[in-house]
N, C-alpha and C positions, 0 to 999 in steps of 0.2 A: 504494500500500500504506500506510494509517492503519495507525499503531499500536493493536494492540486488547488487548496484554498488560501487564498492572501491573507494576511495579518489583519490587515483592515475589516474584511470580510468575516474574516471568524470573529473578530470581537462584535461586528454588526448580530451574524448568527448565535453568540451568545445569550448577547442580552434582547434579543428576540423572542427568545427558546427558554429564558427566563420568565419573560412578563407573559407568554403566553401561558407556562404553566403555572404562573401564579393566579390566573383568571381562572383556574379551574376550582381555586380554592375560593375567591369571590364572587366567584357568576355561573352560571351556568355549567355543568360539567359535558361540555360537548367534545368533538374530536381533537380541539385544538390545544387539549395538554397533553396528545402523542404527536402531536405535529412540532410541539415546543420539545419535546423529547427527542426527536429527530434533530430538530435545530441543534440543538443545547452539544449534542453528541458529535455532528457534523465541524460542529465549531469547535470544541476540546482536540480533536483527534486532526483534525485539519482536512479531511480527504472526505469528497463528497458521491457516493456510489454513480447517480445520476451523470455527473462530472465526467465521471470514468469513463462512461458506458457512449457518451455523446464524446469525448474526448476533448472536455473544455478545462484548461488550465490555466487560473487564474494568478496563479505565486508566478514570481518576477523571473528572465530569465538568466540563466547562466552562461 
């Protein structure tokens, strides 16, 4: 697994994947605290499956 997500980008998917699954504990418990769960994960580990599969890589080049 290459990292294929930017610095900037995962702290965006971070605190996305944060406030998304804090809404589940405030509001409605609908799909979007495993979509914040996928954020949250995609942005710790840096590599995005989707990413891969389409072959988009966003980290700077070498």
């Amino acid at each position: 697994m290459t990292k294929n997500v930017r610095n900037a980008e995962r702290i965006i998917r971070i605190l996305v994947g944060i406030a998304l699954i804090a809404t589940v504990f405030v509001g409605p418990q609908w799909v979007w605290g495993w979509i914040g769960v996928v954020l949250l994960l995609t942005g710790l580990i840096g590599w995005c499956p989707p990413y891969q599969i389409l072959g988009i890589n966003t980290c700077a080049k070498k």
